[in-house]
C-alpha positions, 0 to 999 in steps of 0.5 A: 893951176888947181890942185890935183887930187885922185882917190884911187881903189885898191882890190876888195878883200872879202872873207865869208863870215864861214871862214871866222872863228871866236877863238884867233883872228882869220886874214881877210887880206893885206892893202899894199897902199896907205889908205885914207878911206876904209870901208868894212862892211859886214854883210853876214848874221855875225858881228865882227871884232877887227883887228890890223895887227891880228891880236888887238881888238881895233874895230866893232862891225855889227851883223849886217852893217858897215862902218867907214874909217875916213883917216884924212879927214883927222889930219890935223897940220896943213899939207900933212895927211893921216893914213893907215900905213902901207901893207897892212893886213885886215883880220876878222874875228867872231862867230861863224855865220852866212854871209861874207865880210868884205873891206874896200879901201881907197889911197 
């Protein structure tokens, strides 16, 4: 029998780049499953800083641009698997602009 794998997609969060500030990280919203792909895409005027914890700078998405984390494929062990943990929140932070930040995920 083959294997079965199925990547599944968890709600999209999204934030208008309004809402964002220079100063603290502003939630754009929480994953309640690991995730073995991000996807951040930054459909506004504004670059973002992104962070997973709301204090370290994790991530740089330039003004209109988008950037994909594929966690998987840096699982280095056979049968093992590298994802972002469960319940992680997804901070953005930078100046405020148009136009809306939005992170898909898939586990």
């Amino acid at each position: 029998m083959v294997p079965n794998n199925k990547i599944r997609s968890q709600t999209l969060i999204t934030l208008s780049a309004a809402a964002i500030n220079a100063a603290t990280y502003t939630l754009i919203g929480t994953f309640s499953n690991p995730s073995s792909i991000i996807r951040m895409v930054n459909d506004s005027d504004t670059s973002v800083m992104i962070s997973f914890n709301g204090t370290t700078d994790n991530d740089y998405v330039a003004k209109n641009s988008s950037a994909t984390l594929p966690f998987q494929t840096n699982s280095l062990l056979p049968g093992k698997t590298t994802l972002l943990p469960a319940n992680i929140s997804v901070y953005a932070k930078g100046t405020a602009g148009t136009g809306t930040i939005a992170i898909a995920s898939y586990y």
